[in-house]
N, C-alpha and C positions, 0 to 999 in steps of 0.2 A: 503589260508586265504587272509583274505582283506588286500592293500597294504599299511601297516600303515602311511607311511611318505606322503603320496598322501593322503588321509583322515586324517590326523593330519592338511595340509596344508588348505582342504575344512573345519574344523570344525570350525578350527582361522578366515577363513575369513568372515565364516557365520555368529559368535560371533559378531565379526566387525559392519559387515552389521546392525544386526539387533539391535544394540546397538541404542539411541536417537539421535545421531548427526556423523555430520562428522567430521572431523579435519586434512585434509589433511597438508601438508606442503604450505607454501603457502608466495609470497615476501610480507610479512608482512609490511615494510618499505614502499613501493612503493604503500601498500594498504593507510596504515595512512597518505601519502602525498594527495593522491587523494579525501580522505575525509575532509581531514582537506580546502583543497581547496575545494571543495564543499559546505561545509559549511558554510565558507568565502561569495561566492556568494550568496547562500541561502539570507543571510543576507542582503547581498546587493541587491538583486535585491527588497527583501521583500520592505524595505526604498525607492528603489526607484520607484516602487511601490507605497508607498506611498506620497512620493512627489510630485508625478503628478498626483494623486489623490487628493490632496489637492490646487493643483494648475485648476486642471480643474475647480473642484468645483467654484473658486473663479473669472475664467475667463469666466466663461458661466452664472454663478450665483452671481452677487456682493451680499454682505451682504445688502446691505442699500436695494436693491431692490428682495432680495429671498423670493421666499413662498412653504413652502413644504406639505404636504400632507401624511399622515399613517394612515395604516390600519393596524388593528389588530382582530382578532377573537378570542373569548370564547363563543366556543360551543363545543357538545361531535364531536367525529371522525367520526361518521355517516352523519353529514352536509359535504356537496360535494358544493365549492365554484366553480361558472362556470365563471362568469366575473363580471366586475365591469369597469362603465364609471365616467367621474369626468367632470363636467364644470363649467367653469367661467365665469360669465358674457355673460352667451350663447355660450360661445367657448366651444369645446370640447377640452380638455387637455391632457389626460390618458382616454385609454382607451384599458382595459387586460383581457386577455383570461387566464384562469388559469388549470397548468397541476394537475395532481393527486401527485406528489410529492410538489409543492407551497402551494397546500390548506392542506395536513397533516403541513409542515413547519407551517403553519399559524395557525390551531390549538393547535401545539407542545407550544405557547409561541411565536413565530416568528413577526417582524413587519415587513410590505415592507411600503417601502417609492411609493407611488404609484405614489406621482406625483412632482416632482420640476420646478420650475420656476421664470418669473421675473414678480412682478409687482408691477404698480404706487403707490404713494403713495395717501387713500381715501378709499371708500366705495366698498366691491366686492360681490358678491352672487357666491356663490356656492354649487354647485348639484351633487349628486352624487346615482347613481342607483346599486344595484346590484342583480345579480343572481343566484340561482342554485339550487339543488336540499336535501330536507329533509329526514330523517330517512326513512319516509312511503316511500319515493321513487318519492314521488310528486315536482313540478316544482314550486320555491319560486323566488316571485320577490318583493323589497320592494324598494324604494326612501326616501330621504331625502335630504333640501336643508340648508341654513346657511347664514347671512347676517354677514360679519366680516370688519371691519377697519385696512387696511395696516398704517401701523407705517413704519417711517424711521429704518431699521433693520429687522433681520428674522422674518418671520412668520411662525411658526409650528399650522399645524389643524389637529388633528387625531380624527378618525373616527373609529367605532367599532363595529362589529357585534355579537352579547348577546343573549343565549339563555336563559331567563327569568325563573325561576326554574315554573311548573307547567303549562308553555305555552307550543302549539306544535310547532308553529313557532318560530324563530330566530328574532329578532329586530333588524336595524339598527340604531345606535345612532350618529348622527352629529350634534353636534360635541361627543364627547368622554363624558359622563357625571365626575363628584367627584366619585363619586358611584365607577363606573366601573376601573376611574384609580387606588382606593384603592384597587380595589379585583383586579387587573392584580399583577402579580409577578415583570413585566420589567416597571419599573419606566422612564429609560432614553429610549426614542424611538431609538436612534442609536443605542443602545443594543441589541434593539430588530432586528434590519437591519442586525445587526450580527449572532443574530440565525438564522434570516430568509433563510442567506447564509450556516450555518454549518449545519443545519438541511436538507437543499437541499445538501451536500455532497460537497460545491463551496468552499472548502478550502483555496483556493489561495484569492478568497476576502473575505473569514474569518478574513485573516491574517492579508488581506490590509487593509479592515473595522476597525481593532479593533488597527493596528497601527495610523490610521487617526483620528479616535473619539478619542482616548486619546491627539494627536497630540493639537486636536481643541479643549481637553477637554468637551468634548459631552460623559464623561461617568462617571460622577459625583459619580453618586448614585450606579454604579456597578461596581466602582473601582477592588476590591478585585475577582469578580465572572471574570470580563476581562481579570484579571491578569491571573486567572487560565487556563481559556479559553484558552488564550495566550501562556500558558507555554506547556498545553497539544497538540498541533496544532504545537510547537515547537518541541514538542518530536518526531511526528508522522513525521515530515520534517526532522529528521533525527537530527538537530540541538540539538543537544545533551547537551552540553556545557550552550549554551543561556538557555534550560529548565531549566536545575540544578540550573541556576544563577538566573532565574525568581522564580523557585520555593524554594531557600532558603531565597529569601527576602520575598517570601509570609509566611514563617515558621518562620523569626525570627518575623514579624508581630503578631505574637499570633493566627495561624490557628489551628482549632480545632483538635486535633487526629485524629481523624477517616480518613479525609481530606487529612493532613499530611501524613500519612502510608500508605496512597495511591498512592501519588504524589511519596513516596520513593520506595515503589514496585516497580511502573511503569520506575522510571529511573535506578532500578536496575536490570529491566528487560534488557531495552532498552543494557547499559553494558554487561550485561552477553552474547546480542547477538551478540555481537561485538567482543568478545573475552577478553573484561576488566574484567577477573574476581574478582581483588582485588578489583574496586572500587566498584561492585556488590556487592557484601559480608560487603563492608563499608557502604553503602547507608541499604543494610537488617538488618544489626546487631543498624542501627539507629531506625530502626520501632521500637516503644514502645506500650506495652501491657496498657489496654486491644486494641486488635488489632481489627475491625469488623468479622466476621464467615467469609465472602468469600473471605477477604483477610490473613485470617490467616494461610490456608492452604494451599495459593498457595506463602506465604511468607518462608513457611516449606521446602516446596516443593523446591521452588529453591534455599533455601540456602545449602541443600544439596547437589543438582546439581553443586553449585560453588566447597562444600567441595573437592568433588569427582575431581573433575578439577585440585584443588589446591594437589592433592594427602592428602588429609586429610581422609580416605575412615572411619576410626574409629568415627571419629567426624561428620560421614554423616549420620551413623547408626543412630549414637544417636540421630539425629536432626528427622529423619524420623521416627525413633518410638514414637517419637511424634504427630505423626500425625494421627489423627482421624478420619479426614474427607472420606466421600466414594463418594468425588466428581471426575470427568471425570479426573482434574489434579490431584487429591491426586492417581488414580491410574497409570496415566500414571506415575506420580514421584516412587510409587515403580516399574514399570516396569523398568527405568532406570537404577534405583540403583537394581534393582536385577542383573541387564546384566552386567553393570558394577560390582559388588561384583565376579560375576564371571571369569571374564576378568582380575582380580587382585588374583585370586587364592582360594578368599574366597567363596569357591563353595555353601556349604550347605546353608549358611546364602543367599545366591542367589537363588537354588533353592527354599528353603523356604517363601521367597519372590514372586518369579516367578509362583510359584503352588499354590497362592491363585488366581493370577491372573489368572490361567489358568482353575480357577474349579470356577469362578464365572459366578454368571447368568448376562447374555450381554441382555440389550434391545432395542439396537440399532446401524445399522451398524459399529458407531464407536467402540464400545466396543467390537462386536463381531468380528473386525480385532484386537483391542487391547489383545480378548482373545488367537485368532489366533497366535498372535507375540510372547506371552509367550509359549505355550505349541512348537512352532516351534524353539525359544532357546533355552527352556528344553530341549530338542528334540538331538542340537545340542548341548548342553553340556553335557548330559549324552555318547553321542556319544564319545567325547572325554577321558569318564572315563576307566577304565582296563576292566569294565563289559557294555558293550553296550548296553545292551541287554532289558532293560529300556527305551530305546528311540523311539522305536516302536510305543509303544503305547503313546507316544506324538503325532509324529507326524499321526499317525492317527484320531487324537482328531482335526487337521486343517481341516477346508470346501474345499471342490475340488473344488468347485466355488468361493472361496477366493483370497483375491490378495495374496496371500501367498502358494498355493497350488502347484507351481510352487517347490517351496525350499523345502514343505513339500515332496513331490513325489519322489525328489532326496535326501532327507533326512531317508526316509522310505525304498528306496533302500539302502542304504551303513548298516542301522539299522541290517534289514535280510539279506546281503553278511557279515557284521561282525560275522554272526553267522555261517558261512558259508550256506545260503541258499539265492545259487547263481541263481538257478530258479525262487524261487520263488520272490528275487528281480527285476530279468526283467519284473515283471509284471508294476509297478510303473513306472520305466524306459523308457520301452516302449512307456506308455502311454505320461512321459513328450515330445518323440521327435516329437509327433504329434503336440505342442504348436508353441508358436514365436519361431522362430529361432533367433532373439535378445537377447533374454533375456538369463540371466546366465546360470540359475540353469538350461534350457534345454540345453545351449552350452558344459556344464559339464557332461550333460548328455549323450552326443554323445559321450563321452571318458566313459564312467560309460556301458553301452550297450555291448561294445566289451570287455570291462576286464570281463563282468560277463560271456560272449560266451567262453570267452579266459578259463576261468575258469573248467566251464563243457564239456572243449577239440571239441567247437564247432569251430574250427578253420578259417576254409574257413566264414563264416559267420562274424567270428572278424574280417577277413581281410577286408571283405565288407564294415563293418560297420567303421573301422580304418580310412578305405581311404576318406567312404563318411565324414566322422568329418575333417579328411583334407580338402578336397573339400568345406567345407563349411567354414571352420575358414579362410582358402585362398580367399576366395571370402568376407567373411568379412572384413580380413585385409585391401584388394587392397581399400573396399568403403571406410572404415577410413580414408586408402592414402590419399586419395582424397580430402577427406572434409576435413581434415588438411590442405593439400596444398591450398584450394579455401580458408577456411581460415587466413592461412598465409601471404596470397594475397588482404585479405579482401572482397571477390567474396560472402561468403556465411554469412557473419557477418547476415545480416538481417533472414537471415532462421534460425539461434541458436539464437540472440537477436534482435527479430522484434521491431520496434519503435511503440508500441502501447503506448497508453495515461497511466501515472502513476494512482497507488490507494495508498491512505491512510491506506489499511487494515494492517492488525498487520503482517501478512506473505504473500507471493504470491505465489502460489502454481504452480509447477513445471508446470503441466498441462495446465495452463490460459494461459501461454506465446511460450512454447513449441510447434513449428509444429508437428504434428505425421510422424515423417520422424523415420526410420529406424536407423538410424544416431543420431540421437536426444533421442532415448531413451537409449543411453551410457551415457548421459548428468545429466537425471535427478537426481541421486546422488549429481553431483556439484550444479546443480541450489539450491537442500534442505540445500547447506550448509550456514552458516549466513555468513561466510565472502565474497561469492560469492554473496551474495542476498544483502545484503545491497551495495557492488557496483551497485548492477543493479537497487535498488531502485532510487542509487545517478544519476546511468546513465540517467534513465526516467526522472526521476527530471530537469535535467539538459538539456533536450530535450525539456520539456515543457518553461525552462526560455530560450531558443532558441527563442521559438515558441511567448513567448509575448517580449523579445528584439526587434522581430522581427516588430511585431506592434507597437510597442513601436516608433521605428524609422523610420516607415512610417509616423506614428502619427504628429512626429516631425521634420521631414524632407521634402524638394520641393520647391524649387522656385515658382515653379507656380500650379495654380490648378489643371494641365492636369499632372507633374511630381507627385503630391500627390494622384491623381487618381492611374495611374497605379502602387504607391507603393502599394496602399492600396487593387486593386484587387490582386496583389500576394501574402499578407500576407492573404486576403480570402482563396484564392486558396488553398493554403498551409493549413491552417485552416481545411477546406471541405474534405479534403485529411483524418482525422484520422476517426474513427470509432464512430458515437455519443453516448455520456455517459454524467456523469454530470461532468467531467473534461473538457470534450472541450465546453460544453456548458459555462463554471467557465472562459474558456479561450477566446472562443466569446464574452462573456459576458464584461471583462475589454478591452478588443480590440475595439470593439464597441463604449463601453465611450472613451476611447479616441481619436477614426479616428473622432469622434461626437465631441470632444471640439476642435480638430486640425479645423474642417470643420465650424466653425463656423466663421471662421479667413476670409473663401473664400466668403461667403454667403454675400445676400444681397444687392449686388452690389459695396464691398469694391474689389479695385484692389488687385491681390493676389500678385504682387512683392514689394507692400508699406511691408507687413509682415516685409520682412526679412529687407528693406533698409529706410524706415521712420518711425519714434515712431510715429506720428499721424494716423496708424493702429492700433497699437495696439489690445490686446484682450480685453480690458476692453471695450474698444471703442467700437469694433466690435460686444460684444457682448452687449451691451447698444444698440446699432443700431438694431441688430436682433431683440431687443424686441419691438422694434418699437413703437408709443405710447404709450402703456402702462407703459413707467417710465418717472418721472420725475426727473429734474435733477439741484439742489441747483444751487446756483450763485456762490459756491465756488467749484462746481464738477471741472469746468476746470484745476483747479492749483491739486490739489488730482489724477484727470486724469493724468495728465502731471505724476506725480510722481508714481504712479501705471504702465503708460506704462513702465518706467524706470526700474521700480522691477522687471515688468514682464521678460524684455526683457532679464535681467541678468539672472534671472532665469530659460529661459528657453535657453538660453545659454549655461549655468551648466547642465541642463539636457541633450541636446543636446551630448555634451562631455562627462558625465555619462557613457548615454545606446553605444554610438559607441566603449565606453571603455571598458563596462562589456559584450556586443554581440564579441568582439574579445578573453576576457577571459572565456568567456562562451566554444565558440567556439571551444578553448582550451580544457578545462576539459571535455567535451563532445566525440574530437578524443582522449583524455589518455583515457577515459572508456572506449572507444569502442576497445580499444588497449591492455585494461587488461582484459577485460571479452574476447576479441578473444583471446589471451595467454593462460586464462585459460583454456578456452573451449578446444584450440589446445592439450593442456598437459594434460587434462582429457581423452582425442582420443587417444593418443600417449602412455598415462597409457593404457586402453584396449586393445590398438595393440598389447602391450608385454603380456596381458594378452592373448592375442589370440595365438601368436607365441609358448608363455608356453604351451598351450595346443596342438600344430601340435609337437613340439619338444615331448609331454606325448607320443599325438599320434603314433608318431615315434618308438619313444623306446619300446613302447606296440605290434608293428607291427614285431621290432627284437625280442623279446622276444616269441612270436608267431613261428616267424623259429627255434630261438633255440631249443623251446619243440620240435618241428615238426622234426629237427635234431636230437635230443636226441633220441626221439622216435622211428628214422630209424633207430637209431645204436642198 
């Protein structure tokens, strides 16, 4: 018969596996240090960040002589914006070519600032053309021009492209009509600067936009929608802390339900994946009913998930037979708690659970690996009951083209050797050794092939098959060696955590980041785990505030124009190096304004050493010079100048000492991550090693067990 303590050990582990999560042991302590400092800088750099967003602004663009410029579109998603030119008094100004992600943005709600600058105070004309194409597919071109009076202070002119209900063309309107600002949503244009960035996926000056507009007060009118903005773009930063605290002053404010129970989901999500499951459970059992449909189930959903955590497995039931919905999360949440009910003994109430899942209709890949996962834990818990004999016909109910078919093949063997049909198990078996040799359920299976030979006294053939699962767990051990030691060394850190540009999305999937190395797919278990993944989100993170510290202080640093040059092509450099997406383009993008308000300092024909050693450089100065005629300048500007060069100079002083402060703490948190995700990664290799060892030591013992019959037999 089948070797029970060797199949009790594969059913547990299978149980395991195919449970929702991982939860390894892990330095818990030395994880919350790292985040908590993470966070720390998040915050900081965000601020500062902002400061020199506010400062450029002010050093390239005085108030008394700024004029800015917005566009905005309402039209359906079928208009395709191609460019748009803007001139002033015969100057060309702005002048932008627009991608297929700007012109959705600009539809979504979105405003871009198309054009800022300085000018005189008096009479200006401006023109503005633009282009692209309509619905039918045809090539749209329209102008409009505008005669307006600069005042001492800003000038805002926005402009607006209207598809007029029952036209086929699109209108442009310059200036903006009454009309069309009533029927637009975003009231404050700097709001709309803000979507125009979160809708392009530019997160990082989402964050800076909407710290700077409230800074200068430029969000009047969308105080409360900012805030939110704000808090969710906090959560997504990992700043967990700052959300909760943004989003309970928006909730003692008197925010709507529905709103509210959202905002509390979401950060009781964020908790639960972190491993807070107390304050997860505090923030869910805060949602108040009536709760919206598509949050009500997935609020069901994970408070069960925390009960189960909390060993509350009675109060997890109860919460889940609650639940109605036959949405993608309402089933995965009883998949989990079916695997889990089982895993705590309470088997029927699991299967019973689990064999809905396994007998529903799937209409799409997701569902039908979701169905997959159920009938192959069935599968594997029936396995472990006194009568096996049941489990069969689970796992034959998995697709052999599934990702799953691997564990069903070796599950469907031990199914028929428990029954004693030892033959007829080699069929499955077999079949698995022709798969990865990576992967488990075939490495198990090189030990499963020769006990079933062993079995029906095909001896010499167990022996063959004994020695080749040596041969190969040996040969895997020594690659592990290896990559633990170049690890340990830090030689392979990049080939298990490549320095690719962070994403905002909710998870990162083992796959995105993962080489297909051999090596690497021992890995994928830790990457799915949260406590591993949110390190690595912090790690990414913390590589990108590398990456703008970095411009930051070219920005701000150089004696001369030729030492500002060559900062500035190495943080290009550097820059051009990562993979284009809309992160580094988010990261170009604020680089850019800055190396541009730092260069404004050099132009012109101002000496670039007055900068650092005369206040009659200054930026105000310099940047009143760049604009050459076109400002004028009161009889009292001098004494104002004088006293602005002054502010500047302190200020950019303060900043100067900032970024060289926060790029050495950055610095910092960037080698601890890269020093706890190679640890883990090491002791994730170093767990498989022994898994592999346990298996030549099976080997082994199956190999003397083999002579003794063999002995037995001669006598």
């Amino acid at each position: 018969m089948v070797n029970k303590r060797l199949l009790s050990a594969w059913v547990t582990a299978f149980l395991v596996m195919l449970g929702g999560e991982v939860h390894a042991l892990t330095p818990q302590i030395q994880l919350r240090q790292l985040d908590h400092a993470a966070q720390s800088l998040k915050q900081e750099v965000f601020k500062l960040n902002r400061d020199l967003l506010i400062l450029g602004e002010e050093l390239r663009y005085p108030a008394a002589t700024r004029v800015a410029v917005f566009l905005s579109v309402d039209a359906n998603q079928s208009f395709q914006l191609k460019s748009v030119e803007i001139t002033i008094d015969n100057e060309v100004v702005a002048s932008h070519r627009y991608t297929e992600r700007e012109t959705s943005a600009l539809v979504r709600g979105g405003v871009q600032r198309i054009y800022v600058g300085n000018l005189a105070i008096g009479e200006h004309e401006l023109n503005a053309s633009v282009s692209g194409k309509v619905a039918s597919g045809k090539d749209y071109r329209q102008s409009g021009s505008m005669i307006f009076y600069k005042r001492n202070g800003p000038k805002f002119v926005e402009m607006t492209i209207v598809k007029p209900a029952g036209k086929r063309q699109p209108e442009l309107h310059l200036p903006m009509t009454v009309a069309d600002r009533q029927a637009r949503h975003v009231k404050d244009p700097y709001f709309g600067t803000v979507l125009f960035n979160v809708y392009q996926q530019k997160y990082f000056s989402t964050v800076t936009g909407l710290l700077a507009a409230q800074a200068t007060n430029n969000l009047s009118q969308h105080q409360h929608e900012s805030q939110w903005l704000l808090g969710d773009l906090y959560l997504a930063y990992g700043l967990h802390r700052q959300a909760a605290r943004t989003f309970a002053r928006l909730m003692d404010q008197g925010t709507p339900p529905d709103v509210a129970a959202r905002a509390r989901f979401y950060l009781a999500k964020r908790w639960y994946q972190r491993g807070d499951v107390k304050r997860a459970q505090d923030e869910l059992l805060r949602m108040q009913d009536p709760l919206p449909a598509d949050i009500k189930d997935q609020q069901q959903a994970l408070l069960a998930l925390v009960l189960m955590k909390r060993n509350r497995p009675g109060e997890a039931v109860a919460v889940l037979s609650q639940l109605r919905g036959k949405s993608g999360r309402a089933t995965y949440a009883r998949y989990n708690m079916g695997v889990g009910l089982i895993q705590i003994g309470r088997t029927q109430e699991g299967v019973a659970l689990l064999g809905k899942i396994a007998r529903m209709r799937a209409r799409n890949d997701e569902m039908l690996a979701l169905r997959d996962k159920a009938n192959l834990a069935l599968g594997f818990a029936f396995l472990g009951l006194p009568d096996p004999g049941k489990a069969k016909s689970y796992f034959r109910e998995v697709r052999l083209s599934g990702p799953f078919s691997n564990k069903a093949l070796l599950g469907l063997g031990w199914a028929l050797s428990a029954r004693g049909k030892h033959k007829q198990s080699l069929v499955p078996w077999m079949e698995l050794q022709k798969r990865n040799g990576v992967d488990v359920a075939v490495q198990e299976g090189l030990l499963a092939v020769p006990y079933a030979l062993a079995e029906l006294e095909a001896y010499k053939q167990a022996l063959q098959n004994y020695e080749n699962a040596i041969a190969v767990y040996n040969a895997e051990i020594e690659r592990l060696r290896q990559t633990v030691e170049d690890l340990r060394t830090g030689k392979r850190l990049a080939s298990v955590v490549p320095r690719s540009q962070p994403t905002l999305t909710e998870r990162i999937s083992p796959e995105q980041i993962l080489p297909d190395t051999p090596e690497n797919r021992y890995l994928i278990r830790l990457f799915a785990s949260n406590d591993f993944h949110e390190a690595l989100k912090n790690y990414r993170h913390m590589q990108t505030l590398a990456r703008h510290l970095d411009c930051w202080s070219a920005a701000l640093a150089g004696s001369n124009e030729q030492d500002l040059a060559r900062a500035i092509a190495t943080v290009e450099q550097e820059l051009a190096k990562a993979p284009g997406n809309a992160t580094l383009a988010d990261d170009q993008e604020n680089c850019g304004r800055l190396i541009d308000s730092r260069h404004w300092q050099f132009s012109r024909g101002y000496k670039p050493s007055l900068w650092q050693t005369n206040a009659t450089s200054s930026a105000p100065a310099a940047a009143i010079a760049a604009a050459g005629s076109r400002i004028s300048v009161s009889q009292n500007a001098p004494q104002r100048e004088d006293e602005s060069r002054e502010a500047a100079v302190t200020r950019l002083s303060e900043l100067r000492a900032r970024v060289s402060q926060l790029k050495a703490e950055v610095a910092r948190a960037v080698g601890a991550h890269e020093q706890y995700l190679q640890d883990r990664a090491a002791q994730e290799l170093e767990r498989q090693k022994q898994r592999l060892r346990a298996y030549v030591t099976q080997a082994r013992f199956g190999i003397a067990q083999i002579y003794d019959r063999a002995s037995n037999r001669a006598q």
